[in-house]
NUMILUM-167059 format. One record per residue (C-alpha): residue number from 1; residue in one letter; y, z, x. Coordinates in steps of 0.1 Angstrom, whole numbers, always signed. Layout:
NUM  A  Y  Z  X;
...
// end
This chain:
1  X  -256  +79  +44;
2  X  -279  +110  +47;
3  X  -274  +143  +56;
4  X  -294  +141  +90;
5  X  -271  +106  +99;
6  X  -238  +124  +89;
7  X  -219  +136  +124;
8  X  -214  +174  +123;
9  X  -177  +181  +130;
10  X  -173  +210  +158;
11  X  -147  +239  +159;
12  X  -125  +214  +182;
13  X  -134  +184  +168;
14  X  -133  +165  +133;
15  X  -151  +135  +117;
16  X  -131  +98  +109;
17  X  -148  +65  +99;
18  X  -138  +36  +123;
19  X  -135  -4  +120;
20  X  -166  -7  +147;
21  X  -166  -40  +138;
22  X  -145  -70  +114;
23  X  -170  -83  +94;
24  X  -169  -90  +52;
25  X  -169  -56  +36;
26  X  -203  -62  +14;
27  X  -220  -62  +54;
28  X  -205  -21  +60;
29  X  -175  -26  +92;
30  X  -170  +6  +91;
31  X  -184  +38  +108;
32  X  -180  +74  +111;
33  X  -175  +93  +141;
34  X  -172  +125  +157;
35  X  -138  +129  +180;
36  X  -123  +161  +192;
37  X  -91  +171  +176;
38  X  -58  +151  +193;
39  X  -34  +172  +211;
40  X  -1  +170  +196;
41  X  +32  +154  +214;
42  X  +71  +169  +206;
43  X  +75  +162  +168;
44  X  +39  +159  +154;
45  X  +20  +177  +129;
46  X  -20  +178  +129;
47  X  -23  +174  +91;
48  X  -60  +180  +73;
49  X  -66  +150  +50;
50  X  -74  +159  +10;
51  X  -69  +119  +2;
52  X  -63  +87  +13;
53  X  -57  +57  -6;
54  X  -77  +25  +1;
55  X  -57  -3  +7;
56  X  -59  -40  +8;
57  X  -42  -40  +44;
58  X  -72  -17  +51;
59  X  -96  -43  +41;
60  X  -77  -73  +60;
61  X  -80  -49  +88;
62  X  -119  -41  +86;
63  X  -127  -80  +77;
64  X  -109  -90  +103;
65  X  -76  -110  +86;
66  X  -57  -88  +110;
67  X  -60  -84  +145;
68  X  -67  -50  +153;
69  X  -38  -32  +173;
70  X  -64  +0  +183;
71  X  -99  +1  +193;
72  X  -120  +13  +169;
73  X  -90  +18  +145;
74  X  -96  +44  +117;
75  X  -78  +27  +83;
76  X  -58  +43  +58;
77  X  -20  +48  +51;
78  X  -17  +63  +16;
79  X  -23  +101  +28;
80  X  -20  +133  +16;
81  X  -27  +165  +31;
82  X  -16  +199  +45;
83  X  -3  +208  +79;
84  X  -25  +225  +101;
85  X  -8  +227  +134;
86  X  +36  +216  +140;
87  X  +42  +210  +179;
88  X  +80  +213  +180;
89  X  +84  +198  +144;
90  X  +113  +213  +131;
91  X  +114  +219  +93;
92  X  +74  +218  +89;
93  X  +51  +246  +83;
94  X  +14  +251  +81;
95  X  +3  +245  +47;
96  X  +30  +223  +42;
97  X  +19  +192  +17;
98  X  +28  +162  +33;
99  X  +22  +126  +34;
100  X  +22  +92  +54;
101  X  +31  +58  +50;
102  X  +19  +25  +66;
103  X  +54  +29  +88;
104  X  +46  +55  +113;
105  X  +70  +47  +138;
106  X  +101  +29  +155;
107  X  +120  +26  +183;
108  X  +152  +37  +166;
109  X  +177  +21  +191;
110  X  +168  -17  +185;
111  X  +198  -37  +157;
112  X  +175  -30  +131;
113  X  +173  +1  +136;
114  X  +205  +6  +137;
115  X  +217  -14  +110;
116  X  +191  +3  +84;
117  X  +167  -25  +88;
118  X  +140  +1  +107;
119  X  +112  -21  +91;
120  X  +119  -51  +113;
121  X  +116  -32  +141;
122  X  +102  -50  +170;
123  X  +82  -19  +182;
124  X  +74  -5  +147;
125  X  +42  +9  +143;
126  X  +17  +15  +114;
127  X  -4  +42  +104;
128  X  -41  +30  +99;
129  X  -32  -3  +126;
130  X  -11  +12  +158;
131  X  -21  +50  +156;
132  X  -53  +66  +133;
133  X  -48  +67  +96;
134  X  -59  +88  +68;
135  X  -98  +75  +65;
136  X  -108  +109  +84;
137  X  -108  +149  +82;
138  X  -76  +153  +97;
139  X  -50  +129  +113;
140  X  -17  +130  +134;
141  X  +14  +119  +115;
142  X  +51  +120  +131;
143  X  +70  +147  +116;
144  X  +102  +124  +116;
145  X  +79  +98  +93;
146  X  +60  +121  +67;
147  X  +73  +126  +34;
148  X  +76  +163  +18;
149  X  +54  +158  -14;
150  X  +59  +182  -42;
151  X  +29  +209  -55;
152  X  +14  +201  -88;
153  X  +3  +168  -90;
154  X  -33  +163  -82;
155  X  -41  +145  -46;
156  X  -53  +114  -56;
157  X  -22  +104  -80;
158  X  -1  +112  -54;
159  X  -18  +91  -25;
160  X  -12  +57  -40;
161  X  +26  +61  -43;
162  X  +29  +59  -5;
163  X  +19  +24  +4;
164  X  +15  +4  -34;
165  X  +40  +24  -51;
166  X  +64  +18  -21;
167  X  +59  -14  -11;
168  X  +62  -22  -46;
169  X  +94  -6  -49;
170  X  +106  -29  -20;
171  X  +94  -58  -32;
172  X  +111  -48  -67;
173  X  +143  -45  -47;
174  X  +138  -77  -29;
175  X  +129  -99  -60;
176  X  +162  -89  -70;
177  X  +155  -89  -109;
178  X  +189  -86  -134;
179  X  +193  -60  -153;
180  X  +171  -59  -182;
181  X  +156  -89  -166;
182  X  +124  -109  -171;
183  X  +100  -102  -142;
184  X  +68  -119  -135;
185  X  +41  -100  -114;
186  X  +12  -121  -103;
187  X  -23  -102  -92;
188  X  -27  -69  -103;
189  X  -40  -43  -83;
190  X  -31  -10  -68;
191  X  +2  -15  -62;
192  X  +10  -42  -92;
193  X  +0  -17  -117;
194  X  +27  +8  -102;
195  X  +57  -15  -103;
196  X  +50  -26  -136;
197  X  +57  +9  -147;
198  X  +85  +12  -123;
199  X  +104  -22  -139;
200  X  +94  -10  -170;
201  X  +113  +21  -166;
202  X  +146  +1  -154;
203  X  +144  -17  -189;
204  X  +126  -50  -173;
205  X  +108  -72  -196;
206  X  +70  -76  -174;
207  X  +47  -105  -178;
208  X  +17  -101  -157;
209  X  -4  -136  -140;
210  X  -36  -120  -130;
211  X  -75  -132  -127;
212  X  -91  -103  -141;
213  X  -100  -96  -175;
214  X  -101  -57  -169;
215  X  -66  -62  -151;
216  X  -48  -77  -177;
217  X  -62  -49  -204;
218  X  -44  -26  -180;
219  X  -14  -42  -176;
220  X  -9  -46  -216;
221  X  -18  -8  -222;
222  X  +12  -1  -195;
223  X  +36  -22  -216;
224  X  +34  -51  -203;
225  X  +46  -77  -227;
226  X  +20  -105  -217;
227  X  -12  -108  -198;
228  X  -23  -147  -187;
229  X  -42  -162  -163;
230  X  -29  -163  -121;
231  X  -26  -200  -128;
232  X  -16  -197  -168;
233  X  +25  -203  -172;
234  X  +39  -172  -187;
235  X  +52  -165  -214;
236  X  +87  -172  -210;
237  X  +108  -184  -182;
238  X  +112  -158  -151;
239  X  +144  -140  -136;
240  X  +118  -130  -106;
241  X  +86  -124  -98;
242  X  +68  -109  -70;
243  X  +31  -118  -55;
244  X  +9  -94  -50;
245  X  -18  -114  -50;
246  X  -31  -129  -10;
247  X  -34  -164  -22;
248  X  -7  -193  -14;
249  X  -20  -214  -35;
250  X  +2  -188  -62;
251  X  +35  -198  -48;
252  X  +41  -232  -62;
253  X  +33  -217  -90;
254  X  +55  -190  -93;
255  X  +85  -207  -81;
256  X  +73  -231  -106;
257  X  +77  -200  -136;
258  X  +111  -191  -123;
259  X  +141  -199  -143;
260  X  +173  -208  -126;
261  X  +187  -189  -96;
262  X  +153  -166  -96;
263  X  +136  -151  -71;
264  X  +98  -150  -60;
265  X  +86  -120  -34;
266  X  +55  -121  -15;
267  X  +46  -91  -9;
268  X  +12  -90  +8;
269  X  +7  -86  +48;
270  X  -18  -117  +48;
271  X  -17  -149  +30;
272  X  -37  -176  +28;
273  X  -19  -211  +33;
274  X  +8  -219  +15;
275  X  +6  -259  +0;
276  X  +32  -280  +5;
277  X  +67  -277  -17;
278  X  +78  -298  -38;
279  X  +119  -290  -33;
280  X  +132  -304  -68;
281  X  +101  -286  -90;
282  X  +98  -253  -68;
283  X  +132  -247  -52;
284  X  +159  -264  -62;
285  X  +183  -246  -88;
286  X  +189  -220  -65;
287  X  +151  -207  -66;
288  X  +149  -184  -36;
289  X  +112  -175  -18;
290  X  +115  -143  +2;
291  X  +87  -127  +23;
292  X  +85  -81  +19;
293  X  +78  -70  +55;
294  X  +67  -29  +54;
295  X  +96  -2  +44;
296  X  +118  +18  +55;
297  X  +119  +57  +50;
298  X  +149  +55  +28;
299  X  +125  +29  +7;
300  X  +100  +58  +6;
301  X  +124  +84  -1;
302  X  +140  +66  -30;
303  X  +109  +53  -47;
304  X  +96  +88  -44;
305  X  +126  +102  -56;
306  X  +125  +77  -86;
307  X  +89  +86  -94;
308  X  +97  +122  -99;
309  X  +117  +109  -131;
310  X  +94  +86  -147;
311  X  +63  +92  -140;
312  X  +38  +64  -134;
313  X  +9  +69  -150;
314  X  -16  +60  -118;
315  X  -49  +48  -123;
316  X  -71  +66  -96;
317  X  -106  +57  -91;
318  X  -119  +84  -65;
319  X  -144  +82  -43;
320  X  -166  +109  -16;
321  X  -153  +103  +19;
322  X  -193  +96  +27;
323  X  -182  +62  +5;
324  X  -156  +48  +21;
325  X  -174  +15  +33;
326  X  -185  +14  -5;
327  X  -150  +19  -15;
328  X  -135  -9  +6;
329  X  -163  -37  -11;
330  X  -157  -28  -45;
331  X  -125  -35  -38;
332  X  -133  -66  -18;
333  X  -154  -80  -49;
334  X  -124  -71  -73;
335  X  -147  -39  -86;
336  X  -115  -17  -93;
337  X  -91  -18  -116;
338  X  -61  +6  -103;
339  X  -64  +19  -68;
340  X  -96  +36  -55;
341  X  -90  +69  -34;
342  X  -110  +86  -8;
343  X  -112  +124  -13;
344  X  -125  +146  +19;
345  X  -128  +177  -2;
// end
């Protein structure tokens, strides 16, 4: 994009790229447009974007694997920024560092609301799918669903800890791996890379199942203890695992690596199709399959809370905001290893 193409952003008014279209991310989806600044309802905050993570939820969204929720929906739910304006958000500031999650919203009186389940929530919404996300100069978050984020650590390492490092702390929690169990992680991307180091930290023993060569350097220079092939049979028998991985064609075999009473979590949004089960191979011996759907805020506050004592070592590739369409199909054609970030400074 050239200078003379780029829209100028106006005192009122700030500059966001949008899914204009679903459409492989090699052919460019995406576009960037001027809109005027948002007026704020009770309990947001106008918050000027310094990174956004780039998500594979973001690239289902643009290539169309998800239906889109908002016209001309601007991606992005791994953000990081300062508070401009607070309309009535009590406990927020101006200048502020905040952040938002793919959870932007409930309807807080529902049972699963109620009963701490708040990511089940029939009339949940999601930042970067329901309401604007983080691919833009400034963005609306609600105050009651941004996270406080410490000063210090640079922008883009703290971006990918609020989708991958979260959901992969829920899918941890879900996979429900023994102490100082064996764990089994299969793909590893963005958010694979970060719960390595989290199980790692817990005193797991990590095998990682993953396609790339580049991948599976990473995951051994994290600790990992192996590094195979998605389709290879590890190196020993499993407690859990979790998929990170889109592809069904995985399950059978991960249920397959599991040893007795384990557990496999899928933790992706979109999967492709799931083969048929074999019960006696894949889930008898008290194998269980569970499905990760979102988080919950106490999911984001604990994994944060938890990250502030060990540390992940996060693998940021940044990128120009002029580059986010560039971004999203070097991720699409398995171009990063880590997590790539959008920086608007």
């Amino acid at each position: 994009m050239t200078a003379s193409e780029r829209p100028t952003p106006t005192p009122d008014g700030t500059t966001a790229w949008v899914v204009d279209h679903t459409a492989p991310a090699a052919e460019h989806p995406l576009r960037l447009v001027e809109r005027p600044l948002p007026t704020l309802g009770p309990s947001e905050l106008l918050v000027e974007v310094a990174a956004c993570g780039v998500c594979r939820t973001d690239l289902h969204l643009a290539e169309g694997d998800l239906a889109p929720h908002l016209p001309h929906c601007t991606p992005g739910h791994e953000i990081v920024g300062r508070v401009v304006r607070a309309a009535g958000a009590e406990g927020f500031a101006p200048g502020d560092r905040v952040g938002a999650a793919w959870l932007a919203g409930t309807c807080g009186q529902c049972r699963y609301c109620r009963s701490g389940r708040e990511n089940l929530c029939p009339r949940s919404r999601y930042t970067g799918w329901d309401v604007h996300g983080g691919y833009a100069r400034h963005t609306v978050v609600d105050a009651r669903f941004a996270y406080r984020l410490p000063e210090g650590p640079p922008d883009e390492q703290l971006a990918p800890l609020l989708c991958a490092g979260i959901i992969g702390y829920r899918a941890l929690e879900r996979a429900e791996l023994p102490s100082g169990g064996r764990l089994g992680i299969y793909g590893f991307g963005a958010s694979a890379h970060l719960t390595a180091q989290l199980a790692l930290s817990r005193g797991a023993t990590v095998h990682v199942l993953t396609r790339g060569e580049g991948a599976r350097r990473l995951a051994l220079e994290l600790g990992a203890a192996s590094a195979r092939g998605a389709y290879d049979a590890p190196a020993e028998p499993l407690d859990a695992a979790i998929l990170f991985a889109p592809v069904g064609d995985l399950v059978p075999v991960a249920l397959s690596a599991l040893a007795r009473g384990g557990t496999l979590a899928v933790a992706g949004i979109h999967l492709t199709d799931i083969p048929t089960l074999d019960y006696q191979r894949h889930l008898f011996q008290e194998r269980t399959l569970r499905s990760v759907t979102a988080n919950t805020r106490a999911d984001g506050l604990a994994y944060l809370a938890e990250t502030a004592r060990h540390r992940p070592a996060v693998h940021a590739r940044p990128y120009p905001f002029d580059a986010a369409p560039a971004a999203l199909a070097d991720l699409a054609a398995g171009r990063i290893t880590g997590v790539a970030v959008l920086l608007t400074g």
